[in-house]
N, C-alpha and C positions, 0 to 999 in steps of 0.2 A: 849252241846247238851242236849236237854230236853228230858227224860225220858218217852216212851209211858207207859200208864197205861195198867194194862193187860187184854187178853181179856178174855171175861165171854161168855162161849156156853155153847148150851142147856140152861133147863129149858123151852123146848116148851110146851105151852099147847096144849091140844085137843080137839079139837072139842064138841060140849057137845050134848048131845042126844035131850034136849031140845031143845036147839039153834040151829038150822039148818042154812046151810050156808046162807047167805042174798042172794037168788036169785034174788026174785021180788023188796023187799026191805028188809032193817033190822028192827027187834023186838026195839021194845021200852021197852028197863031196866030201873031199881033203881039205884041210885048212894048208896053206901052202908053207913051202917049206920057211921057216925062220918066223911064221906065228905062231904063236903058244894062246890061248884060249881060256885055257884051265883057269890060270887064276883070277883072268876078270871074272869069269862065271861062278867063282868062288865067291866074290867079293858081293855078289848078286844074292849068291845062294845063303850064304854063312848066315847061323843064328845071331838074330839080333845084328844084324848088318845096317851099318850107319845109312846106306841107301834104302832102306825099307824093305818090307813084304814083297819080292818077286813071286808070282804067282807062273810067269812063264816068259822066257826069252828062248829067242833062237837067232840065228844068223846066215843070212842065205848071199851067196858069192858065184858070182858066176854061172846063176839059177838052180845052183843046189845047196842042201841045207849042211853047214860045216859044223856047225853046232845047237843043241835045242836042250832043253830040260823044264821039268814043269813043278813046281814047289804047293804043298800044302793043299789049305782047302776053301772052300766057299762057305761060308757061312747060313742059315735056314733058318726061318720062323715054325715052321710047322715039321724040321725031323730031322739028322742026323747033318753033319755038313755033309758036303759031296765034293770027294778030294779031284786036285785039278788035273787034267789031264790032258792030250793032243788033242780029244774031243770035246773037250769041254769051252761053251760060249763064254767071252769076259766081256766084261763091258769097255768099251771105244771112252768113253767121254767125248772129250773136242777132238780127237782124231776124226770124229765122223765129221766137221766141220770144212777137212781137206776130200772128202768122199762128196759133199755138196760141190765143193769148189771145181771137183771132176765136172759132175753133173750139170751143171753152171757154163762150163767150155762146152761140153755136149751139145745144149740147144742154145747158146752163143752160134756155134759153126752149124746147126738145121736153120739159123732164122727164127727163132722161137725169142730171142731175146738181143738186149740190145746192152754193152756193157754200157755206153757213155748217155744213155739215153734216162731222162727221167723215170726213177721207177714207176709202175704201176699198183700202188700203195691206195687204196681203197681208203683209209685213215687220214692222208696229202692232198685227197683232191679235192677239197674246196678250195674256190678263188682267192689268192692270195696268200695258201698255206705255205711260208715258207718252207716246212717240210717235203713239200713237190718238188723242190731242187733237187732233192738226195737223188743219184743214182745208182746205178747196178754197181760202178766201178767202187764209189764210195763206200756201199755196204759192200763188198767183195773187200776192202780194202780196213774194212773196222773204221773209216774217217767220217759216217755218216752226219755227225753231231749230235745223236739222239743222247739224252739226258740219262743214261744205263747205268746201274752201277755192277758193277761184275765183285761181286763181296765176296768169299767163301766162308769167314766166319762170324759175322758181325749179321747176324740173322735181320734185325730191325731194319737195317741199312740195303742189304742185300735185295736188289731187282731179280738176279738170279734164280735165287732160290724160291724167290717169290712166285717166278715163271714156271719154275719147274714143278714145284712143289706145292705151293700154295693159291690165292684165286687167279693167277694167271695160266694154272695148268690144263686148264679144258680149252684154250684157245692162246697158243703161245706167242705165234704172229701178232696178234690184234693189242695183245701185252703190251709186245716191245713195242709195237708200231706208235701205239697210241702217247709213248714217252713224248713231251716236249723237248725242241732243239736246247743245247746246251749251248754250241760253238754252231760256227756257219761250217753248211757241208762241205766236206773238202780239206779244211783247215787242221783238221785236230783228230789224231790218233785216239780208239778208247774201246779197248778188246770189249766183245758184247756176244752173249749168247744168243741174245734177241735179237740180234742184226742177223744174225744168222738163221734163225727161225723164219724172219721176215725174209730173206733169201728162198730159204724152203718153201714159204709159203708162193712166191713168187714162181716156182718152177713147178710147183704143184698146181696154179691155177693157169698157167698157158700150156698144161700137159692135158688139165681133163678134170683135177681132181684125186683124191685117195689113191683113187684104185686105179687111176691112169699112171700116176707118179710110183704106186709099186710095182705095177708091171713095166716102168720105165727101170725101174732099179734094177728088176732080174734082168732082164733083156738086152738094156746095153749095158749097164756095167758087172752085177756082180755075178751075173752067168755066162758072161763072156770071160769073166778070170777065173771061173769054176771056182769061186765063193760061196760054193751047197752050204754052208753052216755059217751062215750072215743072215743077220732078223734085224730090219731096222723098225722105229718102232715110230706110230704117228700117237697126234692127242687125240681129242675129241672133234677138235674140227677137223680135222683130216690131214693134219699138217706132217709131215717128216720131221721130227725131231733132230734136225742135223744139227742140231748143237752140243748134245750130247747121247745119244740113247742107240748105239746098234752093238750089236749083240755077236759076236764073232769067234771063231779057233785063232789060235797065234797064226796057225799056217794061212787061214786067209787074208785076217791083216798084212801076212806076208805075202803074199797075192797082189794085196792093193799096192801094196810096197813097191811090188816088181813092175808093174805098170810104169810108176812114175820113175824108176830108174830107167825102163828103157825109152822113156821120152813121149808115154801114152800109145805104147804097140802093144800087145797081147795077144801070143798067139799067133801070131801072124799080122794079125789086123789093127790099124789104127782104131784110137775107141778115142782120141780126143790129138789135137793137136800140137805139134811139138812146140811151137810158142807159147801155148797153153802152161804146157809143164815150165817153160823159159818161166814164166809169168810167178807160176810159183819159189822158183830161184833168184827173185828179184828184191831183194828189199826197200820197204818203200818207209816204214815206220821203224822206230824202237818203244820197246815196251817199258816205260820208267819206273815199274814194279821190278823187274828181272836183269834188265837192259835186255834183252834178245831182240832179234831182229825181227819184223814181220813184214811179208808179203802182203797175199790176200787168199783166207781163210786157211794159210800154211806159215812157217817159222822157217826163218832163213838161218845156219851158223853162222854164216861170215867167212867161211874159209875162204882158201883158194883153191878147194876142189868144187866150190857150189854144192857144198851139202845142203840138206834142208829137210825138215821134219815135219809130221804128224803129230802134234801133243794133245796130253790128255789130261784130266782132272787126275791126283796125284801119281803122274812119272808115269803115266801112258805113252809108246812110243813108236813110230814107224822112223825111224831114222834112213835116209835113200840119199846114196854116194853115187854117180853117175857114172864119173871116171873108173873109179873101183869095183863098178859092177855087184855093191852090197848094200845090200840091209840089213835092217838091225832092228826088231821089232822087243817089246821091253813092255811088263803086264803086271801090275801090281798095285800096292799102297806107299806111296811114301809121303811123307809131310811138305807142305807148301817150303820151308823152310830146309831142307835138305833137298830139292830136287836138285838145285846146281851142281849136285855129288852125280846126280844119273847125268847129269850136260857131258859132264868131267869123262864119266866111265866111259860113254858115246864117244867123246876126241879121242881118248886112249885107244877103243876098239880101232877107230875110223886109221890112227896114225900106225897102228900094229899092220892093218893090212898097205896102207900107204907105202909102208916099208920096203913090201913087195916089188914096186913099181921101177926101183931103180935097180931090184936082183934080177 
């Protein structure tokens, strides 16, 4: 058994009197003295770049932006591409996964839900279902036992795709829910979109439904980080797609980014609690496709700073240093097989401004 490293809470910053939160947009920073930028952004940028298609990175330090650039184009079925720009929405992937896990501590702290408590899984409750064990913390945690397979290329095999794409797309909860246990709850790690769905689904029916759970979305979260260009997306049944589907600018991902760097304050205002964030800095699994560390519905690095991430289907990225007061948000293609090159380029950024800490 491989040894979690430990986790690192606290060290959040505050807000700075200067820097006001990015409503409108963010202030344009300095990169401090003795970082240089250019060439990882190079490395990003460059044709045919061993780390793939960057479509847009930026880097925000001390709640302004010290570097941004946006590459190329979107592709179209019906007309021309549409080249990318500050404004332009990309897609999240499983970063929206760590936007659930916000929403999740949300009505955890109103009483709306209960982490240790047996889910409320409509699929579980007949007598006897072993599946009625699983709860909140275990799906929050990927440890549910549910029989999932998270494939990306092996279409036949893949539950995934199945969910998203295929007959489990008009009702993506009821998909995952209805898997048989593989492992006893609790016991066994096994990253799942569908767990996360069934999460969605979860905070959708003790909210109201559809259109209680989107006005839950603007409300407390993504208009209280002035997230104007965030579109999350539900299915048929009404579910939030928090497994992979919202639709966003780099600068708002970078928004959601700021949040969890400064320990869930925005603004002024708490939007979720600082253990919460702790929660997300904690590693409780490793993932034996990558080795990387996982929380619950967030990526741990391991450092000694308690860094910790947002990931995405190919090299999606909220990267959020606490001590360092940075993110590092990262939007593009890159191959299953090359992402460890964006893990790479992420410690390089993280250790450039690190450097700072002892000038």
């Amino acid at each position: 058994m491989v040894a979690l490293p430990l986790a690192i809470h606290g060290g959040y910053p505050t807000e700075h009197a200067e820097t006001p939160w990015p409503r409108e947009h963010f202030e344009q920073g300095l990169t401090p003295p003795g970082v240089d930028l250019e060439p990882l952004f190079e490395e990003l940028f460059v044709e045919q770049s061993p780390l793939g298609t960057t479509h847009a990175a930026l880097i925000v330090h001390q709640g302004k932006i010290v570097a941004e650039r946006y590459n190329g184009a979107l592709g179209s079925f019906v007309g021309e591409p549409t080249p990318v720009e500050p404004a332009t929405p990309l897609l999240s992937w499983s970063m929206a996964k760590t936007m659930i896990g916000v929403v999740v501590g949300m009505l955890v702290t109103d009483g709306l839900l209960d982490l240790d408590a047996p889910a409320a899984v409509p699929e579980w409750s007949s007598p006897g279902d072993p599946r009625g064990a699983i709860t909140l913390r275990n799906l929050m945690e990927m440890r549910d036992g549910l029989d999932f397979a998270e494939e990306y290329s092996d279409t036949e095999a893949s539950d995934v795709i199945e969910m998203l794409y295929g007959s489990g797309q008009g009702d993506m909860a009821h998909f995952a829910a209805d898997r048989e246990l593989a492992a006893t709850p609790g016991t066994r790690y096994n990253y799942s979109s569908g767990t996360t769905n069934i999460i969605s689904r979860l905070c959708g029916d003790v909210l109201g439904g559809q259109d209680a759970m989107a006005e839950f979305l603007t409300t407390r979260l993504f208009g209280p980080l002035s997230m104007r260009h965030t579109t999350p997306s539900f299915d048929d049944a009404g579910t939030f797609v928090a497994s992979s589907f919202v639709h966003a600018t780099a600068q708002d991902f970078a928004r959601f980014g700021l949040l969890l760097c400064r320990g869930g304050v925005a603004d002024g205002a708490r939007l979720v609690p600082e253990s919460w964030v702790d929660m997300f800095r904690t590693p409780v699994s490793i993932d034996d496709d990558d080795r990387f560390y996982y929380s619950a519905q967030c990526w741990v690095v391991g450092d000694d700073l308690g860094t910790f991430w947002a990931s995405g289907f190919e090299g999606q990225m909220i990267s959020v240093c606490p001590p360092l007061d940075l993110v590092v948000v990262r939007l593009g293609q890159t191959t299953d097989s090359e992402t460890y090159r964006l893990k790479e380029w992420r410690n390089r950024v993280t250790e450039a401004f690190r450097a700072t800490l002892s000038g």
